[in-house]
C-alpha positions as CSV (number, residue, x, y, z in Angstrom):
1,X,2.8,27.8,-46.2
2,X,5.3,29.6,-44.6
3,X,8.0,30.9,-46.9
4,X,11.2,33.2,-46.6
5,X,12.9,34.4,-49.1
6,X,16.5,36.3,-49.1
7,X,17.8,38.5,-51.8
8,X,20.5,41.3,-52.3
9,X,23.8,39.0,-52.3
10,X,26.5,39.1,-54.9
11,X,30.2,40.2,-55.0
12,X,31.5,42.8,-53.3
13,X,34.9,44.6,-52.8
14,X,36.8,44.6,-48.9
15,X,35.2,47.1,-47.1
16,X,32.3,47.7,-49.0
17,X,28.6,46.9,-48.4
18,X,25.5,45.2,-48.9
19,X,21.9,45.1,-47.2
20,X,20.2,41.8,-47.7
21,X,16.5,41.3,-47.3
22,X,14.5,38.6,-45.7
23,X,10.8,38.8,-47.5
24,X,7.8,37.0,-45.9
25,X,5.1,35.0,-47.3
26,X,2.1,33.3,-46.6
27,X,2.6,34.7,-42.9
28,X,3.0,38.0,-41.2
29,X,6.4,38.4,-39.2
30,X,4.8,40.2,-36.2
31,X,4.9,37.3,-34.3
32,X,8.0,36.5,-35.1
33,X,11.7,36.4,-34.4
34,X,14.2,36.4,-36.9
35,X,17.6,35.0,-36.9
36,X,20.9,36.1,-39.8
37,X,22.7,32.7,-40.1
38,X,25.7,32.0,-42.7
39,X,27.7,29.1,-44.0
40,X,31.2,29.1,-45.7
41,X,32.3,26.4,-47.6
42,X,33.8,23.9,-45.3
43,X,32.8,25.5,-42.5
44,X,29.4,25.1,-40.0
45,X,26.8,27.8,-39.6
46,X,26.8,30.4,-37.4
47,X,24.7,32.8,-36.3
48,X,25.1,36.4,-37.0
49,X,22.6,38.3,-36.3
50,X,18.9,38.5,-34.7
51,X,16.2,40.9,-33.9
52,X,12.7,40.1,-31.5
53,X,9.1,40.1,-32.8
54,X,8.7,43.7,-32.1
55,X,12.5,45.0,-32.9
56,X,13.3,46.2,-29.4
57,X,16.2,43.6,-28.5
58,X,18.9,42.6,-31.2
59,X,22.0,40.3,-30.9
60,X,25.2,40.0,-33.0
61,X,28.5,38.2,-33.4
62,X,31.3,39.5,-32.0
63,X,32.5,38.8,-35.8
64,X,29.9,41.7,-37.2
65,X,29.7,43.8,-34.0
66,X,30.3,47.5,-35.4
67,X,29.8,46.6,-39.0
68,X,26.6,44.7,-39.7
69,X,22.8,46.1,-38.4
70,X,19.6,44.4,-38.6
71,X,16.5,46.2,-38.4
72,X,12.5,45.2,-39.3
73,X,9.9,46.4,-41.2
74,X,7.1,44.6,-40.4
75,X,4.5,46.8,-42.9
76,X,6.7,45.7,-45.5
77,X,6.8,42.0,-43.9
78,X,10.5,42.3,-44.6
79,X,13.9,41.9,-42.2
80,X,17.4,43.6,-43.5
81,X,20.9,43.3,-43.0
82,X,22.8,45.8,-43.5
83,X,26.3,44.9,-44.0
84,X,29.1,47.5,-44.1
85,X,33.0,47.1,-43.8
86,X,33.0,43.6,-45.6
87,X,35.7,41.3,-45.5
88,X,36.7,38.6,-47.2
89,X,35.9,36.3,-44.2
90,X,31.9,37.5,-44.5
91,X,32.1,35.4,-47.7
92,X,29.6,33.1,-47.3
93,X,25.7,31.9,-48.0
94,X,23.6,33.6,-45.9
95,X,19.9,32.5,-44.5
96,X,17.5,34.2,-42.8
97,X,15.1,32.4,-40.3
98,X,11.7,32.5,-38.2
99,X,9.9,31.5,-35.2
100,X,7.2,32.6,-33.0
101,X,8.8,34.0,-30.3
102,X,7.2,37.1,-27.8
103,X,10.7,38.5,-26.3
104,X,14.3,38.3,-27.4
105,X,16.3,36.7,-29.8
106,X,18.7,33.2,-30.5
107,X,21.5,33.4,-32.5
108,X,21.5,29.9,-32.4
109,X,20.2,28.1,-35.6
110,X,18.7,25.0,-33.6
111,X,16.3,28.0,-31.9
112,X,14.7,28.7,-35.5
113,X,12.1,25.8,-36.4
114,X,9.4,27.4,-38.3
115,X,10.8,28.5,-41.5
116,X,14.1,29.1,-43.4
117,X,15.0,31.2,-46.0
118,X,17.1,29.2,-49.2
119,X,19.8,31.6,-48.8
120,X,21.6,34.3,-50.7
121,X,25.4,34.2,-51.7
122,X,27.6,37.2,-50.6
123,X,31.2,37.1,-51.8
124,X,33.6,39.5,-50.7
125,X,37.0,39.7,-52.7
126,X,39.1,42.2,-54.6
């Protein structure tokens, strides 16, 4: 079975940081894309951040452009965010995602069918 599972939320000061992981199991990311969604309350999710099978080709939000990189580890069978810069209006669950993909990346959830993450709070306030 195809699991994700995120870790390394929690509360944070403005302008701080945080690197969340997104940990494999049951399957080996090599094969596979993966997407950085999040969801505030009241609000829908959005993509943030993506990187191909093989690393080469990431995408961001113009929100996180400058302040958040993702990178792979596929040895470790694990994806990070690293977040740096936070703002309160990063507060929000975030989900990592998966699907076999050879080139690129989506930053759009509907693009990620395979597997989901259950997600990982990150709160950003003084």
């Amino acid at each position: 079975q195809l699991q994700l599972v995120e870790s390394g939320g929690g509360l944070v000061q403005p302008g701080g940081s945080l690197r969340l992981s997104c940990a494999a199991s049951g399957f080996t990311l090599d094969y596979y894309a993966i997407g950085w969604f999040r969801q505030a309350p009241g609000k829908e999710r959005e993509g943030v951040s993506c990187i191909s099978s093989r690393g080469g080709s990431t995408n961001y939000a113009d929100s996180v452009k400058g302040r958040f990189t993702i990178s792979r580890d596929n040895a470790k069978n694990t994806v990070y965010l690293q977040m740096n810069s936070l703002k309160p209006e990063d507060t929000a669950v975030y989900y990592c995602a998966a699907v076999t993909r050879d080139y690129g990346c989506s930053l759009r959830s509907r693009a990620y069918s395979e597997a989901w993450g259950q997600g990982t709070l990150v709160t950003v306030s003084s």
